[in-house]
FILO-929814 format. One record per residue (C-alpha): y negated, z, x. Coordinates in steps of 0.02 Angstrom, whole numbers, padded with zeros to 5 digits, always signed. Example, Ala and Ser with C-alpha at 12.3 -4.5 7.8 and 13.67 -1.06 7.14 Angstrom:
FILO-929814
+00225+00390+00615 +00053+00357+00684 
//
This chain:
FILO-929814
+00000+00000+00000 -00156-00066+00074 -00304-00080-00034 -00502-00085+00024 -00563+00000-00106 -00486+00158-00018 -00651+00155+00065 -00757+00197-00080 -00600+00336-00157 -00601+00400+00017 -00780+00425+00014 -00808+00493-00163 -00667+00621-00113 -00740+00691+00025 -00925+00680-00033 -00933+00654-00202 -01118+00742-00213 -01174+00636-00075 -01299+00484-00132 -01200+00311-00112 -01350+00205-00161 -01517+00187-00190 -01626+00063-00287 -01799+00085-00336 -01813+00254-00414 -01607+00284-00438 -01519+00391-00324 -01334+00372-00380 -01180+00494-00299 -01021+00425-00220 -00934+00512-00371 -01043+00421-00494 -01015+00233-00418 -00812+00253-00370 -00811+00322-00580 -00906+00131-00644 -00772+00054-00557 -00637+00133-00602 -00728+00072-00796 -00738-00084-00714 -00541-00076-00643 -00497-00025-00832 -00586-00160-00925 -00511-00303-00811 -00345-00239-00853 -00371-00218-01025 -00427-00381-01050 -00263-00475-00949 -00315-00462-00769 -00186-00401-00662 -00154-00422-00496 -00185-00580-00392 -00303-00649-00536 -00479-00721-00458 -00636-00624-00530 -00807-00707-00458 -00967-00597-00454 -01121-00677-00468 -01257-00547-00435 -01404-00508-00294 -01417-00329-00219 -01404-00213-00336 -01310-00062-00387 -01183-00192-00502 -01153-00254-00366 -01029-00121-00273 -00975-00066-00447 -00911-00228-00512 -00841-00275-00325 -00730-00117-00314 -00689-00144-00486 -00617-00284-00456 -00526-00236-00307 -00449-00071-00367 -00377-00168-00531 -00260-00280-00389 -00384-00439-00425 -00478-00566-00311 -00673-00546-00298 -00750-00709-00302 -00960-00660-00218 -01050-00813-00262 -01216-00858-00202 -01366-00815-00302 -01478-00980-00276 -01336-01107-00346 -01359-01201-00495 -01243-01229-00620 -01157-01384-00551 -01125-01288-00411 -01058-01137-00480 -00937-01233-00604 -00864-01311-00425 -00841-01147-00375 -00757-01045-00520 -00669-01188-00539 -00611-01232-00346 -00545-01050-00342 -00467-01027-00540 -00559-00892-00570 -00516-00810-00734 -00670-00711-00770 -00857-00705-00699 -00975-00558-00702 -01150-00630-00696 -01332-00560-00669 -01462-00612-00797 -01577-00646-00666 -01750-00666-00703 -01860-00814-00756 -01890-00856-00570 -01685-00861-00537 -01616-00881-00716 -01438-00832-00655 -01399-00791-00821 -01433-00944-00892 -01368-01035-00750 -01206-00948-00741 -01154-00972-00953 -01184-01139-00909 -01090-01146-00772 -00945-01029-00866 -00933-01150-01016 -00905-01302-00897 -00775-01235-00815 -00614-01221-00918 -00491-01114-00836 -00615-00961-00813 -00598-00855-00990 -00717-00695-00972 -00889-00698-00953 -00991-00513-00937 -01174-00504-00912 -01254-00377-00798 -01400-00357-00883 -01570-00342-00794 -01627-00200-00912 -01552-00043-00879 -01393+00006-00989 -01451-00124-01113 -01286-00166-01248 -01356-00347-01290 -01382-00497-01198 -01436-00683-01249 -01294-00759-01123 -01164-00646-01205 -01062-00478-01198 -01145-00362-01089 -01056-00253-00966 -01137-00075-01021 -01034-00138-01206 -00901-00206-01113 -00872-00028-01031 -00898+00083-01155 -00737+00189-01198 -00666+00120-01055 -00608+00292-00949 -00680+00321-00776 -00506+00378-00713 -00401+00241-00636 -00238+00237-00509 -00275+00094-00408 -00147-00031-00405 -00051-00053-00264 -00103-00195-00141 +00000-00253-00012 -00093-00279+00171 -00070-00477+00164 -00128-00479-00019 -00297-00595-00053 -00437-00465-00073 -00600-00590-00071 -00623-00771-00054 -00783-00818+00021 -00850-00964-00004 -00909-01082+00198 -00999-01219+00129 -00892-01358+00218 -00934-01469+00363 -00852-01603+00279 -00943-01596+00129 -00891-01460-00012 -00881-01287+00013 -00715-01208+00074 -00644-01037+00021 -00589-00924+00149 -00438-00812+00108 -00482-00640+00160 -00323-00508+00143 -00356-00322+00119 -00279-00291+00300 -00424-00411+00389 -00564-00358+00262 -00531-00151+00300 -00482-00181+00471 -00636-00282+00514 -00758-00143+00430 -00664+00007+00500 -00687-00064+00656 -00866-00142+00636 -00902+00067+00577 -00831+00139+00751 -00941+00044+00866 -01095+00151+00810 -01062+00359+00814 -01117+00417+00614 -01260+00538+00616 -01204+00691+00570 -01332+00731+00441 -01281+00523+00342 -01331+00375+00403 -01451+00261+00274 -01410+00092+00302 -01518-00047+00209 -01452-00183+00126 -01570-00341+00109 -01426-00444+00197 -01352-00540+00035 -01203-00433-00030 -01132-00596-00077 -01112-00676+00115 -00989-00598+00228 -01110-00507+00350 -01182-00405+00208 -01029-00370+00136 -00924-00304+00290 -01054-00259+00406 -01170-00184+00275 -01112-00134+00127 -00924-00092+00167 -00980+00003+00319 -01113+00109+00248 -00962+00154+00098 -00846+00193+00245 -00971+00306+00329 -01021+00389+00168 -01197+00343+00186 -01340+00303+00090 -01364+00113+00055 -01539+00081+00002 -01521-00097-00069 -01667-00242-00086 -01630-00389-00176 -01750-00503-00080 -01826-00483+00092 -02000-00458+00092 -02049-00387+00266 -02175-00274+00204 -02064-00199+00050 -01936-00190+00193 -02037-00062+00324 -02115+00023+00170 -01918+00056+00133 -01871+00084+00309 -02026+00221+00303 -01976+00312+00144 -01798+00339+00142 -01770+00364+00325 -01650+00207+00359 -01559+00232+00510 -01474+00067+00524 -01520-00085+00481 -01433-00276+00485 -01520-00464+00489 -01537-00628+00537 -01662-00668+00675 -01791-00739+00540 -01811-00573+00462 -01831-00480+00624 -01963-00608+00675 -02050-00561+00513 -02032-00379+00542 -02113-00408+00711 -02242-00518+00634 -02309-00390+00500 -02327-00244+00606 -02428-00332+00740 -02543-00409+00602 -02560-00245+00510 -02589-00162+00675 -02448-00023+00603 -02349+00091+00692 -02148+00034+00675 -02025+00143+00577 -01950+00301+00676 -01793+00309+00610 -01681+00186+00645 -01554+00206+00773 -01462+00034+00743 -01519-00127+00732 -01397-00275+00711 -01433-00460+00724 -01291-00608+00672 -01319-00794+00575 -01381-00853+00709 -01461-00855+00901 -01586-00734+00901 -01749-00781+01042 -01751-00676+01181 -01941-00649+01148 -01883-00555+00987 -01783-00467+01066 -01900-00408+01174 -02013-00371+01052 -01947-00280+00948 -01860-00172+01078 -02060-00142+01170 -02101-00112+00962 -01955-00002+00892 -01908+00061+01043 -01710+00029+01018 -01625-00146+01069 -01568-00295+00948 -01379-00290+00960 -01319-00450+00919 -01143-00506+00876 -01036-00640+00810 -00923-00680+00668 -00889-00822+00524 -00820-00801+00336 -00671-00853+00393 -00664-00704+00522 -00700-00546+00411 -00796-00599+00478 -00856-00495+00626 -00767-00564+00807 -00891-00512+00935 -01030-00403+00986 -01135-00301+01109 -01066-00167+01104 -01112+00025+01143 -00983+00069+01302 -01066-00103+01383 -01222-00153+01444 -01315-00268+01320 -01360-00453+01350 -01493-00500+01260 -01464-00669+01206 -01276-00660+01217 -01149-00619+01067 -01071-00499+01161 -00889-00510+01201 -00745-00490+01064 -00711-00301+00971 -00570-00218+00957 -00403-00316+00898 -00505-00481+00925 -00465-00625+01056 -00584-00745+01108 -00563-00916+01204 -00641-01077+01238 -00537-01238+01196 -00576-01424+01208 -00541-01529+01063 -00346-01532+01095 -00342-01341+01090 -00318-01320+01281 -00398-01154+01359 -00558-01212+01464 -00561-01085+01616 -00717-01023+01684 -00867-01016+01603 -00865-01166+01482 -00936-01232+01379 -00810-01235+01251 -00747-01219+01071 -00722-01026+01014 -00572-00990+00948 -00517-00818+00881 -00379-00736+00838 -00349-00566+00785 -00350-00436+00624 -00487-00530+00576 -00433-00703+00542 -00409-00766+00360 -00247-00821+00287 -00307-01001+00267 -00432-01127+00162 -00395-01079-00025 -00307-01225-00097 -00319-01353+00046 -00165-01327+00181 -00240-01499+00253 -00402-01405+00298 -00330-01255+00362 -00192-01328+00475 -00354-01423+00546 -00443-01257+00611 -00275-01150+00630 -00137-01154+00768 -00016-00997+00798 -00146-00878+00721 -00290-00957+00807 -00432-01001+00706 -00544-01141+00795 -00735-01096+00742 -00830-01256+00770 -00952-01166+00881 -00971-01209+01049 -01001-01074+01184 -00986-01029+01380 -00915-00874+01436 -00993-00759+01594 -00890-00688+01713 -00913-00506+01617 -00832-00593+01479 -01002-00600+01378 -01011-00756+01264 -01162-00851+01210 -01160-00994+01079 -01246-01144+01136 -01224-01262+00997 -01141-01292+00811 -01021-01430+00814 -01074-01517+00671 -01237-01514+00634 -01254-01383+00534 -01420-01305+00501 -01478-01157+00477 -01626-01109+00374 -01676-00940+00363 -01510-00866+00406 -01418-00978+00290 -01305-01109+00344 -01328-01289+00261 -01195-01419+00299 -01296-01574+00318 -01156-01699+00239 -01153-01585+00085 -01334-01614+00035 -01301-01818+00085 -01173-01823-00033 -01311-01774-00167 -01450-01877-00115 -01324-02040-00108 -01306-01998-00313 -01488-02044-00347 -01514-02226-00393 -01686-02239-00263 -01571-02203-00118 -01470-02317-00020 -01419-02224+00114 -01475-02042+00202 -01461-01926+00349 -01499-01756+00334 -01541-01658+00514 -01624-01483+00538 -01789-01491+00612 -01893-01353+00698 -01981-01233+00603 -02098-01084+00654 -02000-00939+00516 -01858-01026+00451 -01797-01069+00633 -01745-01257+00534 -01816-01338+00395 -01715-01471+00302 -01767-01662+00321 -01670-01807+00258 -01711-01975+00311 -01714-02093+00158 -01663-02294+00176 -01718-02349-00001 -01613-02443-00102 -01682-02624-00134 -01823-02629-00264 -01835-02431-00284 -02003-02363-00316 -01964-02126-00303 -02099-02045-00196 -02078-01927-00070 -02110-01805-00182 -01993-01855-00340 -01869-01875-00217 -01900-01695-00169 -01904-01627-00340 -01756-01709-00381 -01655-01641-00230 -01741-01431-00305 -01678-01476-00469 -01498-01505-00413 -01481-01409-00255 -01478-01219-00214 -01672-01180-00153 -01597-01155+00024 -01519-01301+00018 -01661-01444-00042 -01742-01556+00096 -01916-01505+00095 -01974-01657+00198 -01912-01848+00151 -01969-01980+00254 -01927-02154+00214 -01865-02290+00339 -01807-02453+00338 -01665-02423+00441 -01578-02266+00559 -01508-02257+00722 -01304-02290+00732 -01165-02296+00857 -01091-02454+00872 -00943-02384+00727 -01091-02378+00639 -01114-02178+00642 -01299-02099+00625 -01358-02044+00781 -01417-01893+00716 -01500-01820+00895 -01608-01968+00891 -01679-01889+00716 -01703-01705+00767 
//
């Protein structure tokens, strides 16, 4: 019996007074949040969902969030995170891509309609056969998009004996938007989802009087989930959770409740940095951990905010379909600033050329990773999986050089992925898209510079004969059926691109 929820049951145990979250004014207790699942555990079976049935979750960072996820997880089901900013298109793919038999969905707000977006999404999609809305007022019965999860839940009892998971059993399928086009699931079991955050919680020592971690990371995306929220629950600390990053809201939060560890992308630390010089502010005292991941972070940041905060950057390394954390700078070690450390515990690290031979010295070369950490395989697509996998190896796409101290540091993505503002977009993805709208006859879609973001999304647009869409149609079009981290924000038109004599895009000649 292996089960991750054991971290919250374990935690509400031992410290059921202690405060397990915080949002805005609410200050809920470990005892209080492992009890809504345990509702949450209870309704799934009630209504038919047993164990191995797929549950998605559909909601930004907020106290449903850990509820609903546990929920799911103590009742012997799947969770499904999906990402907030997709439209309904994309969401159908998804529910549908992973037969999920039941989707828990925020209402949003009129700025992200989730609500809307996810009934619409929910009808389309014919195997999935529960909907419950997570309403955005508090313990509110009714919804517009249908049955609400306070009604849902009521009568349901807050005892539950969680059913019994075996170590290689699917706990979460996270969705890697793929390089070749449509996003991937990644089958995560209970053994590399626990084992990854029990050991992602022992690199830092726990202050004795609890940690308070804060959560602006996307619960959704494996780095929140792992790293952020399934550590802090491990730790039995206090996760003070933000839906959206706003770098002021962020310090003011950092200020008030005392966080003592905090996890982002380079963007946001940038921001951080950027605020406190322009308000001419003293930085928070608190926090004793600061963890960076998504991507490279510059060393002047890292400088930075070490001269600002006073404690370093720590950066590590890890993908969806690693747990996803597979290295970092860790505490017994000097830190490299600029590096990604060198693999944790359990983990092995190599570089390999593209017919999976080990590349001595320092490289470069293609990571690949094997370990606790390493998912069972591509949900539904053996094809794609025996393409990255080989005797328990996972090949990551990124390619790296190794020092002598066994430090890695990524020097480049494969494939051309961007990423903008710590999210990864797959370039052939958003082609695939554009090529649907009559005005375009062809398209490349590259990452270009960008001050904040770190990339900003430009497709290069060959018109189809005759067309007459402007720049800016084009762009509107692309908002209206794209995730908003996904949409080009720059089109320029040409009348032809750069190719290879095959006749492939020479997409460094574009950058």
């Amino acid at each position: 019996m292996l089960n991750l929820s054991i971290i919250l049951e374990d935690s509400a145990r031992n410290t059921p007074d202690r405060t397990a979250l915080v949002f805005g004014d609410l200050r809920l207790p470990y005892s209080m949040v492992d009890s809504v699942a345990n509702q949450v555990a209870n309704l799934l079976v009630a209504r038919g969902i047993g164990k191995g049935d797929k549950v998605a979750l559909l909601c930004p960072n907020l106290p449903y969030f850990p509820f609903v996820y546990f929920g799911i997880l103590k009742a012997g089901a799947t969770v499904v995170p999906l990402n907030v900013l997709l439209q309904p298109r994309e969401i159908t793919y998804h529910l549908t891509d992973s037969d999920t038999k039941a989707l828990f969905c925020f209402e949003g707000s009129p700025e992200l309609p989730m609500g809307a977006r996810g009934r619409e999404a929910f009808d389309a999609a014919e195997g999935c056969e529960l909907f419950f809305v997570l309403p955005a007022t508090p313990l509110a019965t009714e919804s517009e998009y249908g049955e609400s999860f306070w009604a849902a839940l009521d009568g349901m009892s807050g005892e539950f004996e969680t059913v019994q998971t075996e170590p290689d059993d699917t706990a979460a399928i996270l969705y890697t938007s793929g390089t070749t086009g449509r996003p991937k699931g990644a089958v995560l079991t209970h053994m590399n989802m626990l084992t990854n955050t029990i050991v992602s919680d022992e690199m830092f020592p726990a202050d004795p009087r609890g940690d308070v971690s804060l959560a602006v990371l996307p619960l959704f995306h494996s780095f929140g989930q792992t790293a952020v929220m399934n550590v802090s629950v491990r730790r039995r600390a206090t996760l003070v959770l933000q839906p959206r990053f706003e770098s002021g809201e962020t310090l003011k939060l950092m200020r008030e409740e005392k966080v003592t560890m905090f996890a982002g992308v380079p963007t946001m630390f940038w921001a951080l940095l950027s605020k406190i010089h322009a308000d001419g502010d003293e930085a928070p005292s608190t926090l004793r951990v600061a963890v960076a991941g998504g991507a490279a972070c510059p060393v002047e940041v890292l400088k930075d905010f070490e001269g600002t905060f006073g404690i370093p950057i720590l950066e590590g390394y890890g993908l969806s379909e690693t747990s996803p954390v597979a290295s970092f700078n860790q505490l017994g070690r000097p830190t490299k600033p600029g590096t990604i450390g060198f693999p944790v515990w359990g983990v092995q690290m190599r570089l390999v050329d593209d017919g999976w031979n080990t590349i001595e010295g320092e490289g470069s070369g293609e990571i690949a990773i094997r370990g606790h950490n390493v998912m069972k395989g591509y949900y539904g697509r053996p094809e794609a999986t025996e393409e990255v996998m080989r005797d328990g190896w996972f090949r990551t796409g990124d390619i790296a050089t190794c020092d002598e101290d066994g430090y890695y540091t990524i020097i480049d993505r494969t494939k051309d992925m961007i990423i903008r503002g710590g999210f990864n977009v797959y370039p052939r993805e958003l082609e695939e898209v554009l090529m649907t709208h009559p005005a375009v006859s062809l398209v490349a879609v590259v990452g270009v510079p960008h001050d904040s973001h770190g990339e900003e999304i430009k497709a290069y647009v060959i018109p189809a004969p005759g067309a007459t869409a402007s720049e800016s149609e084009l762009i509107a079009w692309c908002k209206a059926n794209m995730a908003a981290y996904k949409y080009p924000r720059i089109v320029e038109f040409r009348e032809n691109l750069p190719m290879t004599a095959t006749g492939k895009i020479l997409k460094r000649e574009l950058r």
